[in-house]
Structures are given as structure tokens and as C-alpha cells.
C-alpha positions, 0 to 999 in steps of 0.5 A: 431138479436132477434125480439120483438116477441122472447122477448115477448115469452120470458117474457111470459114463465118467468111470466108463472113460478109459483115460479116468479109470487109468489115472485111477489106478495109476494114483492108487498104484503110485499111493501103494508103491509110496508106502511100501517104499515109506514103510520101508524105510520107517519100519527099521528106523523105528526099530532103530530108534526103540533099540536106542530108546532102551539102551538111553533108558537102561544106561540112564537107570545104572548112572542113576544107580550108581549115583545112589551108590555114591551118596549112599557110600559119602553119608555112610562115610560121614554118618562113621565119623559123626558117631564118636561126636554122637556119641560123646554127646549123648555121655554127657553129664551136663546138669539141668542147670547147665543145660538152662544157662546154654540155652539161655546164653543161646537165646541171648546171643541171637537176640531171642527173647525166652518168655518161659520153659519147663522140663518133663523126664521121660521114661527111662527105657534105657541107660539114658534119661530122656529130658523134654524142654518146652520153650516159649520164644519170642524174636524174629524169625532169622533169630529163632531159625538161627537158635535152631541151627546151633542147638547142634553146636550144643555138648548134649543131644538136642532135638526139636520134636515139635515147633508152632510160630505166631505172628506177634503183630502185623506191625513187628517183624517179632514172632513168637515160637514154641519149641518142643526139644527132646534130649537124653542124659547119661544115666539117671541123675537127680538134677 
């Protein structure tokens, strides 16, 4: 059995070897040496990368901003030439009845199916009475998403405030929706 005594022995004669204390120390230098020389050369190309990092993210952040700017300026463009249209619609001195026949000539032309609807005023808080219009639809879903996109193509302001969909039946491709719509009418008229 070797004891720690006859390695220590041991490790002392090799250190004492003049050959192995010099590659030693040779390895330890050629190790210094080729990291001052890598840090050297990694240190300012790291800095260089930094600066360039930053001048990406600053020039990144104002393309950025000034897309916003853009969009910004093209929706309040659009938004200036929708307000007469706006406007106009909420005017309008469409009655109640009129109102009912466009909704029901809308469901009609896509093919829905109007299973009921009622209407509740709201309070007049301005100079526009609001008109909420609860319908009970039943169609397929194209059909009643198709509805939805043109109540914008209706001469008065209509807005859907709340929609729920159920399926019919696993078998029909038909659905049945309820649609809250909101709706303001220029001044108070009995209708």
C-alpha cells in the first residue's frame, strides 16, 4: 500500500526536475500571454459591437416611431373624412318601422332566419335618443358574421353592444345568435 507520504516524495522530486518546472512555467506564460493578446483583441471588439448594438436599437426605436407617426397621421386622415358620414347617420330621422324593415331586408338578403327582437329606449342623455334592438337569429355563421359587417352600410348608426352564438345542432351547420345593437336617433320622436 502507498502512503501519502510517498507521494508527496514523489511529487516533490518531479517539481525539483529543472526540465518540468520550465515547461511549467513556459505553458503558464504562453497561457498569459495568449490572454492579454485574446483580450486584447476581444475587449475593443466588444465595445464595438455595444456601440453598434445601441446605434441598431436607437435607429430601430425612431423607424419604429415614426411608422406610428404615420399611421397615426393615415387613421386621423380617415377618421376626418368618415365624420360627415358619421355624422349624417347619427341625423338620421329613420322611424322604428324603417328601421325594422332594413334589418329585416338585411337578414333576408343573407339568408337569416329573425326568430324575434325587441326594442328598449334609453335615457336621453343628449340630443340623440339611444334605441337598444335585441335580435334572435338563427342562420349559419358566414351568414350572420356577413349581417354584422353590413349594419355599417345602414343609414343610421348601428353598433353591436354584445353577441353570444349557439350551436343549433351537431348535424346543421345552422346556429343561432343573439345580438345586442345600440343605436342613436336624432331627437326624441315618438315612433
Amino acid at each position: 500500500m502507498i502512503r501519502f507520504g510517498e507521494y508527496r516524495s514523489t511529487l516533490s522530486f518531479i517539481w525539483q526536475c529543472r526540465t518540468l518546472r520550465h515547461a511549467v512555467y513556459l505553458s503558464l506564460t504562453i497561457l498569459l500571454i495568449t490572454s492579454v493578446v485574446a483580450l486584447s483583441w476581444w475587449l475593443p471588439a466588444k465595445v464595438q459591437v455595444n456601440k453598434l448594438e445601441n446605434a441598431i436599437a436607437t435607429k430601430r426605436k425612431m423607424m419604429v416611431s415614426n411608422v406610428r407617426l404615420v399611421q397615426l397621421r393615415d387613421a386621423q386622415r380617415r377618421a376626418e373624412l368618415e365624420i360627415p358620414a358619421l355624422e349624417k347617420k347619427l341625423n338620421s330621422t329613420m322611424s322604428q318601422a324603417d328601421l325594422v324593415r332594413t334589418i329585416a331586408k338585411l337578414a333576408k338578403d343573407h339568408g337569416i332566419h329573425i326568430m324575434s327582437q325587441s326594442f328598449d329606449e334609453g335615457k336621453d342623455d343628449r340630443d340623440n335618443a339611444a334605441l337598444y334592438i335585441d335580435l334572435n337569429l338563427s342562420g349559419s355563421y358566414a351568414a350572420i358574421r356577413g349581417m354584422a359587417a353590413d349594419l355599417t352600410a345602414l343609414p343610421i348608426w348601428v353598433e353591436i353592444i354584445d353577441a353570444s352564438f349557439l350551436n343549433n345542432s351537431e348535424k346543421t351547420v345552422s346556429i343561432s345568435a343573439q345580438l345586442r345593437l345600440l343605436t342613436y336617433r336624432a331627437g326624441r320622436t315618438s315612433l
